[in-house]
N, C-alpha and C positions, 0 to 999 in steps of 0.2 A: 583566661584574661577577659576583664570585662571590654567590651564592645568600646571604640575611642573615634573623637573625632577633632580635628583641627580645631583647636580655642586660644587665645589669647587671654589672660588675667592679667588688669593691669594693678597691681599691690596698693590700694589706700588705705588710709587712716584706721582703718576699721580692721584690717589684715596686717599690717604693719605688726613686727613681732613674733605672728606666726609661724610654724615649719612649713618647709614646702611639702611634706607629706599632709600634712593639715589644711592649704591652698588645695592642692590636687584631690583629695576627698571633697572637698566643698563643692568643684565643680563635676565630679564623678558621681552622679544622681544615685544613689543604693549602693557606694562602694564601701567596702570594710577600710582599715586602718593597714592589712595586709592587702589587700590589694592595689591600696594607694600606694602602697611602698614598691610592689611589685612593678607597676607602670612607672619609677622613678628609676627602676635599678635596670629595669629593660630597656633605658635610653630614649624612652618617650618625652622628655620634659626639656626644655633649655628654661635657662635664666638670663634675662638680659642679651639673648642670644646667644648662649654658652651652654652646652651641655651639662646636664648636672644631674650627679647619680647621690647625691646625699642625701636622703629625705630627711634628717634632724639641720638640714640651710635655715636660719632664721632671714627671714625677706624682711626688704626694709620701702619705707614707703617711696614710691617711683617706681621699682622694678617691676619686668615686668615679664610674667612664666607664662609659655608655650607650653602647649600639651599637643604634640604628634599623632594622627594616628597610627604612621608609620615609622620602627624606630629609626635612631641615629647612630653611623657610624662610631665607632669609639675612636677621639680624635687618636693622631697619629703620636702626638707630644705621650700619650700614656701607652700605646701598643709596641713602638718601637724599641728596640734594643740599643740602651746607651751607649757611647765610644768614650771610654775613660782613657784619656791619654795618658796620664803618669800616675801614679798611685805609690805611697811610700809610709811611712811610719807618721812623718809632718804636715804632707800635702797628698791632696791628687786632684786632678786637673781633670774636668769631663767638659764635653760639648752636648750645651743645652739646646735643645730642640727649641722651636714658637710656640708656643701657646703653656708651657710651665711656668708655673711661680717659681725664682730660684729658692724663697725661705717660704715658712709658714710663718701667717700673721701671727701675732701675740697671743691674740684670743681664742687660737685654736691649737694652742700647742700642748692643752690637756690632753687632747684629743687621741686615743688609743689608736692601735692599728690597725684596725678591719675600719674605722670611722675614717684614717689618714689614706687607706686604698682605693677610697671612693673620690677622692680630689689630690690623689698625690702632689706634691712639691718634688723640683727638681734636687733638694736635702733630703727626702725622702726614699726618692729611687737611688740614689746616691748610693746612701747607707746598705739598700737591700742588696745592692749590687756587688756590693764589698761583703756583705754577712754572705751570700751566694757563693762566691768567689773561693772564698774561707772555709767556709761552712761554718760559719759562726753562728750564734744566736745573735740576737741588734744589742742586747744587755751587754754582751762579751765585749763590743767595737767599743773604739775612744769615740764618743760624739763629734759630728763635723760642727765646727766652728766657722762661722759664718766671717770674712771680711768684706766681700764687697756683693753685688746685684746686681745684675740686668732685668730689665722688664718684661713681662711676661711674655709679651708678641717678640720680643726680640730673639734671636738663635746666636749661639755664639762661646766660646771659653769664657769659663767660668773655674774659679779657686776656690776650695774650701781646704781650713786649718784643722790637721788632725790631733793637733800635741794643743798645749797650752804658751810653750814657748811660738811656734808657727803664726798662732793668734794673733802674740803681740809682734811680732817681727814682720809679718807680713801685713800688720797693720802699722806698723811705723812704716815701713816703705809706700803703702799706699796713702799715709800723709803727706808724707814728705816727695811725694810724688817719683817717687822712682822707680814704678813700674811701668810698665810700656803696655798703654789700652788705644788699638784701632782698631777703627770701626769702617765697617764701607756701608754708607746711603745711598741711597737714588732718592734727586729731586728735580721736578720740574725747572725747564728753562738753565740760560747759562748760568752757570755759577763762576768766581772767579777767586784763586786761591788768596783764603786770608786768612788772621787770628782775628779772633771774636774773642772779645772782652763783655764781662756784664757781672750784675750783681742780681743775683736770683732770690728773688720773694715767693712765699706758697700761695699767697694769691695777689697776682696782680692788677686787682678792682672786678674782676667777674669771676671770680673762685677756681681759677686755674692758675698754675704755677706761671712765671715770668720774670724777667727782668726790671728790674728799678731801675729810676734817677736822683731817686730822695735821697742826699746823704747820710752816710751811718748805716744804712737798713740793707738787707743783703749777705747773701754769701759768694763770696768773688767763683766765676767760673771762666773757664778759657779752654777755648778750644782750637787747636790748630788744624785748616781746614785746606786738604791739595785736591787735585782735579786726579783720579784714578783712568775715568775714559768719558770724552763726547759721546751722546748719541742724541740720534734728531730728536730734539725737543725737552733732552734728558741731561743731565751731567751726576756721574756717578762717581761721589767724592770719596776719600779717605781721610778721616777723621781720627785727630790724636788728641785724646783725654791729659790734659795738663793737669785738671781737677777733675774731679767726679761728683758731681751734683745732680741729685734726681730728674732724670726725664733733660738732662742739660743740652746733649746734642738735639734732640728733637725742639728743646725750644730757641735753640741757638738759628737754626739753620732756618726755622717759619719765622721769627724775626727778622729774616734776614731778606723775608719773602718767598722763601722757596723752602714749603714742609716737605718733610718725608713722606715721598708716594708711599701712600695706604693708612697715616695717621687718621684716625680718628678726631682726636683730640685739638693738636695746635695747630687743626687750619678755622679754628675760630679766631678772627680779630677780635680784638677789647672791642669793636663797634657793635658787634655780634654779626658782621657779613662772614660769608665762608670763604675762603681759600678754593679753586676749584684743584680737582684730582684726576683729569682722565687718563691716568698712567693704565688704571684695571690690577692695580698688584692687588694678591688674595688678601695678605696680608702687611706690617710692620715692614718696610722693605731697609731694617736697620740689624747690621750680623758686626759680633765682635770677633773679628778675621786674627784678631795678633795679642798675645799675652805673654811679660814674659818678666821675671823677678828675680832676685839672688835667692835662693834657698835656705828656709831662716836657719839649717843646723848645719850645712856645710858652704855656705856665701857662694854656692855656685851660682853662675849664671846661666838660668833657663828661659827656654822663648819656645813657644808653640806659634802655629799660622792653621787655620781652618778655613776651608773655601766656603766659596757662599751654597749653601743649600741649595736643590734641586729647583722647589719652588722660585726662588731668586732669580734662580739661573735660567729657567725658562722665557721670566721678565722680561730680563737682558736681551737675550736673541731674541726675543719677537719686538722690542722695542729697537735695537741696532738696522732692523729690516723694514722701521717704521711702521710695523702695523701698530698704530693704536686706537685701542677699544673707544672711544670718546675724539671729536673734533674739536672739544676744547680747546682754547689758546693757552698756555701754559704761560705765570705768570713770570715779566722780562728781570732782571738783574735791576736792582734798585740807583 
């Protein structure tokens, strides 16, 4: 291994395009094409602050690659051993770890399997999990069929359709809203049980998703929202999916003035001031707790509950005890 030291790259116009094995040579003074690749698969490299073992990533302008001297854990969403709750000819039911995509993008779904084990999807372990299981080959299994997604930081049930009927059945009830999706958040400050109504735009004037007033424009979302437990400075909700609209709970609740401790994202106001955060969660402090549908081949009625993760749950008791990481004032109930 060539000799490494702490760098930063930040990806411009000129790099834009690139693979990250082609960034990480550029800045590796005498390194071969193998070797760049070798400091990529040896967990030297994030992207964006993300671990990333692909050297064929195409970087896009803004991003911005880390090169380690010392390598990185392999997160726990790829080492861990799945908990597939139901499994049948139609469905099966697994609990998604934080930090997995549930699908793979569009533009990567060429993509062979020694390429797909370097950034698994939660469809992806899925499948191996069941060819494992089996001892099948992945050519032998029915493809899982996607109906619905959680986002990547999120932990939580998740459904995939194994038949072609399951598809469609399990996507008409999730139109017609007759599955059952709760979620438990933590957000700063009281919160006080209500329904949230809004009409969701992909961008609402600064390139993030949000709610309208414009008439016409929009896709209606609602979300029924109960108090699960107090704690000083915290209120830790339960959330019921009427609709399912991207990123809806997370933008339903920073609307509301109170994001989800550990968001990234919707503690930016349209003014561009930040939302403050001093909850300290590691991560997304947002788990899909409760899933539960009629079964598209025999109308059963099924329901799973999944507790909150370890990380979560650490949260919780050190925030019910008051310690928290930050003095901030947490902002009040609108």
């Amino acid at each position: 291994m060539i000799p490494l030291r702490d760098e930063l790259i930040e990806i411009d116009e000129a790099m834009s395009g690139q693979t990250l094995a082609a960034v990480v040579r550029r800045c590796l003074t005498g390194a071969s094409w193998s070797q760049a690749k070798r400091v990529i698969l040896g967990r030297h490299v994030r992207v964006n602050d993300e671990l990333c073992l692909d050297p064929a990533r195409r970087l896009k302008l803004g991003d911005a690659v880390a090169v380690r001297r010392r390598p990185e854990r392999l997160p726990s969403a790829f080492a861990e051993e799945l908990n597939i709750r139901h499994l049948d000819d139609h469905v099966v039911v697994v609990e998604k770890p934080a930090g997995l995509n549930t699908v793979r993008h569009p533009a990567e779904l060429h993509w062979k399997q020694a390429r797909r084990q370097l950034a698994p999807t939660l469809q992806d372990r899925v499948q191996w999990a069941i060819a494992a299981r089996f001892r099948r080959k992945l050519h032998e299994l029915p493809r899982l069929r996607i109906v619905h997604r959680i986002d990547k930081e999120t932990s939580g049930l998740v459904v995939f359709g194994r038949s072609a009927h399951a598809e469609r059945e399990l996507g008409r009830q999730f139109r017609t809203h007759q599955v059952i999706r709760r979620y438990l958040a933590l957000v700063p400050g009281s919160f006080s049980p209500r329904t949230i109504r809004s009409f969701l735009v992909r961008d609402r004037g600064d390139g993030r998703r949000g709610s309208t007033s414009v008439p016409g424009m929009g896709k209606e979302a609602i979300t029924h929202v109960e108090v699960a437990e107090r704690l000083p400075g915290y209120t830790l909700l339960s959330c019921r999916l009427e609709t399912g609209r991207t990123h809806q709970i997370r933008i339903h609740l920073a609307e509301a003035g109170h994001p989800v401790c550990g968001d990234k994202v919707y503690v930016h106001r349209p003014d561009g001031t930040v939302l403050p955060d001093p909850s300290g969660c590691p991560r997304l402090f947002l788990h899909a707790t409760e899933l539960g549908f009629c079964h598209p081949a025999t109308g059963e009625a099924m329901h799973w509950s999944m507790p909150l993760p370890d990380d979560l749950q650490s949260v919780l008791i050190r925030l019910r005890h008051g310690d928290h990481p930050d003095q901030a004032v947490p902002p009040r109930t609108p």
